[in-house]
N, C-alpha and C positions, 0 to 999 in steps of 0.2 A: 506731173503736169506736162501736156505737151504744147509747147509753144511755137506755133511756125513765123518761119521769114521768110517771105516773098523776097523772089530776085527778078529784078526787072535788066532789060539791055541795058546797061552803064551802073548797075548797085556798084560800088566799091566797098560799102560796107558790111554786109550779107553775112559774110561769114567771121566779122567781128562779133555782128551780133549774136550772130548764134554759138560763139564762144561765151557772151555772156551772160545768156539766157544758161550754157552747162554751167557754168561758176555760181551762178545764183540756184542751184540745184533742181533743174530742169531740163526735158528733152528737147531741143530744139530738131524744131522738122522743115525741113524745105520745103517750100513750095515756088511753083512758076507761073509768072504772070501772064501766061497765054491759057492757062486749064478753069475746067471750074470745077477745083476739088480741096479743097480746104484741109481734105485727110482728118476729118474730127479733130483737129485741136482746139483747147481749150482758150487761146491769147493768139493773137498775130502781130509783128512788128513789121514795119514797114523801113528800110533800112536806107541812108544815105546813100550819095552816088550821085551820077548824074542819067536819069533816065531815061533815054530815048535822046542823049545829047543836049536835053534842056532845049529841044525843039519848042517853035513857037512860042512856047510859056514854062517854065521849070514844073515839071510832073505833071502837066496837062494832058499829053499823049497818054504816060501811064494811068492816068486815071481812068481814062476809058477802057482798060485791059478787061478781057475776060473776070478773073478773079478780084479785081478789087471792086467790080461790080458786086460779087458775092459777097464780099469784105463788108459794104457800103449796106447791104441786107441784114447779113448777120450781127453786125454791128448797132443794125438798130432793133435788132432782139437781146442785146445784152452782152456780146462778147467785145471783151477787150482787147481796147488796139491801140501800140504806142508806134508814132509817125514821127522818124529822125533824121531831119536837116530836111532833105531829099523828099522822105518818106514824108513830112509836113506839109511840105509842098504838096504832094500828092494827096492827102486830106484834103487840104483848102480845094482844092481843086476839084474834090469827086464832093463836096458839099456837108462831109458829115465834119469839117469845123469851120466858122467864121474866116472871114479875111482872106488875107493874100500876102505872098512872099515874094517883093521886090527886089530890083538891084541895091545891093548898099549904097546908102547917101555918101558916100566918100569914093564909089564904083571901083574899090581895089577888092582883092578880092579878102579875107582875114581868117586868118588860122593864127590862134594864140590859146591860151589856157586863160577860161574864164571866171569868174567870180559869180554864182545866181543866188539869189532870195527865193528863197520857197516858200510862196505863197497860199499852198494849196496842199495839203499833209492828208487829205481823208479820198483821194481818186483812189482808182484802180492800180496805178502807175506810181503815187507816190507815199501811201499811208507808212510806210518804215523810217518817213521822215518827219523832221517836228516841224510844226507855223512858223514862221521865222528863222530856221536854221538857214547859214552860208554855205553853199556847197562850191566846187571846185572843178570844172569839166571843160574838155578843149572846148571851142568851135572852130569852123571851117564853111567857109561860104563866102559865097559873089552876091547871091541874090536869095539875104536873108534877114532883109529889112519888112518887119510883120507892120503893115497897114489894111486899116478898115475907117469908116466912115467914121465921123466923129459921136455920132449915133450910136452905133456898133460899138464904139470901145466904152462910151458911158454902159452901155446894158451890159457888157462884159464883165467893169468894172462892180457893178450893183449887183450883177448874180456871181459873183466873186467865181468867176472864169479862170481868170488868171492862175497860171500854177505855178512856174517860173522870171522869175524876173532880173536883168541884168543890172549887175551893182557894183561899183568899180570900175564903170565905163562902158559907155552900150557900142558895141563891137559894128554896128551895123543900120544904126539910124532906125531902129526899129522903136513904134510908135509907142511911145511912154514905159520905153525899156522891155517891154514884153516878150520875153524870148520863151515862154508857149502860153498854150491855151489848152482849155477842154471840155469838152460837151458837158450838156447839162447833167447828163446822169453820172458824172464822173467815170466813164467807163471806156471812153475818148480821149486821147491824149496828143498834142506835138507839141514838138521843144524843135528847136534850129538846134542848140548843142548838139553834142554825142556823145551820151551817159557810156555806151560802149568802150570810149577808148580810155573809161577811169575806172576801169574794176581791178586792176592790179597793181602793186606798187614799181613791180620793176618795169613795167610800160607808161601808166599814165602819172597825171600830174597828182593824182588821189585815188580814191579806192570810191569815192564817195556814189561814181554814176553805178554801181553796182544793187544800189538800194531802189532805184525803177524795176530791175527785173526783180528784184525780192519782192515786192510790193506787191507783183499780179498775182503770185504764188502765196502768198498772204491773206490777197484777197478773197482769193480760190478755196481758202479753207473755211474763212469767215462765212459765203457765200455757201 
């Protein structure tokens, strides 16, 4: 399976992820956010950072690129796409998920290893996990407090959207703990964390974020 990761100007995380896209046993393929060429891959992740400097709005500039216009196409024929930290922002922004990613309500910025509830065990992103497991993955963000209308989050909450949920303390004032979300067809995915920097024991605080890249690869066979 070939999984590409878009680099945009400021990714920091690009080539974390595609370290963890090879560990979950798959190719990861580069792609750049100024082409429109997708390269046939089968999954796209959209990787933290800060891109285009969090001008005007975090991932608003990139949303408009070239390729995630094509992203934002393909995406709604079916192919799976996971958006982390950064790469959420840039979701929310180009329209294929609900909401928006604010300054945190405490305006520091927070990097610490966090605690989520998994909500959502049957996406494209997370089927290798169970309903209710705790999982264990850093975050890292200034401006990664998930708000939507009150509206918005009832419907979210009733078509059971919700994939992630912060537990042991919400890192970020994020609206009813919700650290991601995902399209209706489960085939859409962001999270603020970064399942990326917990696929190995001697780097991260767990192993645990290594089960999103398995999961698309999962999916792919089912599919």
């Amino acid at each position: 399976m070939r999984i590409g990761v878009i680099t945009f100007p400021g990714s920091l995380d690009d080539v974390d992820a595609a370290r963890a896209v090879r560990l979950a046993g798959a190719e990861p393929v580069s792609l750049w956010h100024g082409e429109h060429d997708l390269k046939d891959v089968d999954a796209v992740v959209l990787p933290g950072g800060f891109s285009y400097g969090d001008y005007l709005r975090a991932g608003a500039i990139a949303a408009r690129s070239p390729l995630v216009r094509d992203v934002v196409a393909a995406a709604r024929t079916g192919l799976p796409v996971l958006g982390i930290c950064n790469g959420f922002q840039v979701l929310c922004e180009a329209g294929l998920l609900p909401g928006a990613l604010t300054r945190n309500s405490h305006l520091h910025f927070r990097n610490r290893d966090q605690a989520l509830l998994v909500e959502r065990a049957d996406t494209a992103w997370t089927s290798s996990f169970a309903q209710g497991q705790t999982i264990v993955v850093p975050v890292k963000n200034g401006e990664g407090r998930y708000v939507a209308a009150d509206a918005d989050l009832d419907r979210l909450e009733g078509e059971g959207r919700v994939v992630v949920r912060y537990t042991g303390g919400n890192p970020n004032g994020s609206s009813r703990d919700i650290a991601g979300v995902t399209s209706a067809d489960g085939r859409v995915v962001g999270l603020m964390p970064h399942p990326e920097h917990a696929v190995e024991d001697l780097t991260g605080p767990s192993t645990d974020g290594l089960g999103f890249f398995v999961s698309v690869l999962q999916a792919a066979v089912a599919a």
